[in-house]
N, C-alpha and C positions, 0 to 999 in steps of 0.2 A: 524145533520139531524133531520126533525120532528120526534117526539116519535110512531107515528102511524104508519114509515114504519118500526119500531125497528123489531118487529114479524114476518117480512116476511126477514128481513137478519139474524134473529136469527137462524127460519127453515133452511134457506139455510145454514144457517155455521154446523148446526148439521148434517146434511146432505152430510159435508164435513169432518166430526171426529174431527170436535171441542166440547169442552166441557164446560160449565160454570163456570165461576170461582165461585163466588160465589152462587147465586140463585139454588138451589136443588129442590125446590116443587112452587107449583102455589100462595102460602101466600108468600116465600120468594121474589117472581119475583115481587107481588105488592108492596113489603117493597121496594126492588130497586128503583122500579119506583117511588114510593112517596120519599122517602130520598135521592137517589142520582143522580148522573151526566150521570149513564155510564152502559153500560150493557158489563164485559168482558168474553171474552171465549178465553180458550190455548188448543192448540191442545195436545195430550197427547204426542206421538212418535216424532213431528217436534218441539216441545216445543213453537209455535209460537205463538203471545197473539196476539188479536185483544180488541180495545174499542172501541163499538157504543156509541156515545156521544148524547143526545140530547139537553144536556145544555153544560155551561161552568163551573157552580159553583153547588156545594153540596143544601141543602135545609138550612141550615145554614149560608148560604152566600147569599139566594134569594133576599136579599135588594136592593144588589150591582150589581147587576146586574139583567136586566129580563132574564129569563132563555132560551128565544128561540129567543134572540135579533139577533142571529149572524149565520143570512142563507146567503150562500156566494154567491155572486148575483155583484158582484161590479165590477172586475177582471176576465180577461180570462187568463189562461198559457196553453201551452201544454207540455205533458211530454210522452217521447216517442210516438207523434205523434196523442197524446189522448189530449182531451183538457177538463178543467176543471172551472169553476167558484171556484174561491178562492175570499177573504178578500183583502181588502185595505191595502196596508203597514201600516198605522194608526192604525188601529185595529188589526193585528197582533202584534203588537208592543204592544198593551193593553195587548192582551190575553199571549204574552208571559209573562210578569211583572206580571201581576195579578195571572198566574197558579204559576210561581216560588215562589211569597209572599203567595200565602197560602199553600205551601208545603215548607214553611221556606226556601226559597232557597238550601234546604241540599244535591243539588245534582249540581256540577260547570259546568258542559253542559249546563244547562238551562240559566245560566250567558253566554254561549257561542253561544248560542241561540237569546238572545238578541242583540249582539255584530256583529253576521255574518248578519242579519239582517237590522240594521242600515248601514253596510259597503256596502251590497250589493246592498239597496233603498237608493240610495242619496237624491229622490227625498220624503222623509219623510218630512210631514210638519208636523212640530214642534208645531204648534199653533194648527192645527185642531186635533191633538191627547190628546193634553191637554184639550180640550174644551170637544172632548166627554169624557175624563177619568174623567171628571168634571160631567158631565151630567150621568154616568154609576155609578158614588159615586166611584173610582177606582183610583183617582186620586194621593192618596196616595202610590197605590199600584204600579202606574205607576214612581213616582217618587223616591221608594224605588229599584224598578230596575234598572233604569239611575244610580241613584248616586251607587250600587252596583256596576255595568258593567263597568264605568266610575273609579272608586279608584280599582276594582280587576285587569281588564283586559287594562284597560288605554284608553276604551272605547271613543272617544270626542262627547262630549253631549253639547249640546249650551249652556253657559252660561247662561242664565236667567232659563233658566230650571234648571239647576245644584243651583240657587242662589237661588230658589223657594224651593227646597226638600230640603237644607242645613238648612233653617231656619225654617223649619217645625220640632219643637220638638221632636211631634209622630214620623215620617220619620226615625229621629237620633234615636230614641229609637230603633225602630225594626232593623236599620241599625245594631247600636251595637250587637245585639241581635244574628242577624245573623253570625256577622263577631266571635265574643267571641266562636258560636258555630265550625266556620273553624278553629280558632286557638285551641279549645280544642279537634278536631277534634271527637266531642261525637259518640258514639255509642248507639243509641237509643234501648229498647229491644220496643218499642213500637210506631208505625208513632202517634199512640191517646194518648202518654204521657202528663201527665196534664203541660207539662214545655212547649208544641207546644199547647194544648188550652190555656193557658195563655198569649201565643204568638196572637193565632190567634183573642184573646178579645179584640186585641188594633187595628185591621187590620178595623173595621167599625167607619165611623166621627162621626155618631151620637148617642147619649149615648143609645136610646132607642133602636138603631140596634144593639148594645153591649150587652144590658140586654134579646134581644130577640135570640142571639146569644149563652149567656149562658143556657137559658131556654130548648133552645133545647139538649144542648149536656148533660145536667141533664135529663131531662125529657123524650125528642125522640127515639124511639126505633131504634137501628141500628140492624146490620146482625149479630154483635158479642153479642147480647142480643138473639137472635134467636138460633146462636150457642150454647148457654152457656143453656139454656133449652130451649125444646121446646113442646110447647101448643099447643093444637087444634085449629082451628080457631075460633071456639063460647067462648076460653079462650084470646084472641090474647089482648084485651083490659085492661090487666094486666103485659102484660110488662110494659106497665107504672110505677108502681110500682117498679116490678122487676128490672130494670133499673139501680134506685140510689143505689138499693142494689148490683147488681151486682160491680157496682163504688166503693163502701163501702168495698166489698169480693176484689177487684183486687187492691187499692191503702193505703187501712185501715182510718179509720174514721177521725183522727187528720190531717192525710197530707191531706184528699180531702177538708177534713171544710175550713184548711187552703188556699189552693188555689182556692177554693170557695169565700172565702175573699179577698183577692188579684184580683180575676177578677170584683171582686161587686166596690170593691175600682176603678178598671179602666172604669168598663162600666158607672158611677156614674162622672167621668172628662169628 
């Protein structure tokens, strides 16, 4: 949805005993707004979570995509009787691959996502999905999900497609990447472990969206820089700062340099 109606489904969900998951005070609500994708709220006693979306990707990802590209305007369904504008099967089909690739595919619904998908629009063109995942710079990320869906689930994905993501290097990389992390079956203490932004520095084509990629996840202030202390707002332009130290206090100085190095080395191919 546009960002402009976010404040009046906000009121009404408060309205209803939901509560914010993160955002607490009127500085956090802008930080949101500026750094991220999604406004959530869970109800305390129904435990129920809602995300108002106004984009699809974080501010770290604004390359790949424009951020208010995808108002659903293309599509009618009805579901119970109610009818809805939804997405083109093409473009759902992006946005599923795209959200799975940058949450490391670490969750195997999202593969199964892709899969019901495909089974159910037979009528997916193949060409026209490739062409905007081309134009959206996604195209990687679309082809990491096929050949996923396609070797997990036995997915059938058309041949030249599957021929195109097989000889894309980067593709195989993150492919492996993923797959290593199902067989060691990891247990993350952190979704912001520097082993998933290390991941997520190979996910942009072009080297300068990689470097600006890094820039931010060093420099950008997020909500757990806000949690970790908190300033007034005539101090707020010191997070900056606070930032890399906070990075420094949670991961220690030798492992962050290092994997600072290891993403400079990627964004730089």
């Amino acid at each position: 949805m546009h960002k402009d109606d976010v404040f009046a489904i906000r009121d009404l969900l408060l309205t209803l005993g939901y509560e914010p998951k993160r955002a607490q005070n009127e500085e956090q609500e802008k930080l949101l707004f500026r750094r991220y994708k999604d406004y959530g709220f869970v109800h305390p006693e129904k435990k129920h979570v809602i995300e108002v979306h106004w984009s699809v990707v974080e501010r770290q990802f604004s390359t790949l995509f424009d951020r208010e590209l995808f108002l659903p305007t293309q599509r009618h369904v009805e579901i119970a009787t109610v009818p809805f504008s939804v997405m083109d099967a093409e473009e759902m089909l992006i946005i599923l691959c795209a959200h799975g690739a940058l949450h490391e595919w670490d969750r195997l619904k999202w593969l199964c996502d892709v899969h019901e998908l495909i089974y159910s629009t037979p009528e997916v063109d193949w060409a026209v999905a490739a062409s905007k995942a081309r134009k959206w710079k996604v195209e990687k990320l679309l082809y990491l999900g096929l050949v996923l869906t396609h070797e997990c689930l036995g997915t059938e994905v058309p041949s030249a497609i599957l021929f195109s993501a097989q000889r894309n290097a980067s593709v195989d990389r993150l492919r492996r990447h993923v797959l290593r992390n199902y067989e060691a079956d990891l247990k993350r203490l952190s979704v912001q472990s520097l082993d998933r932004v290390y991941y997520q520095a190979n996910l942009p084509d072009k080297w300068y969206d990689r470097i600006r990629y890094l820039w931010i996840v060093v420099f950008n202030t997020n909500m757990n820089d806000v949690h970790f202390v908190t300033l007034p707002s005539w101090l707020s332009p010191l997070y900056v700062l606070l930032r890399p130290l906070r990075l420094i206090h949670k991961w220690g100085l030798w492992y962050l340099a290092k994997t600072v190095y290891r993403m400079m080395n990627v964004a730089s191919k």
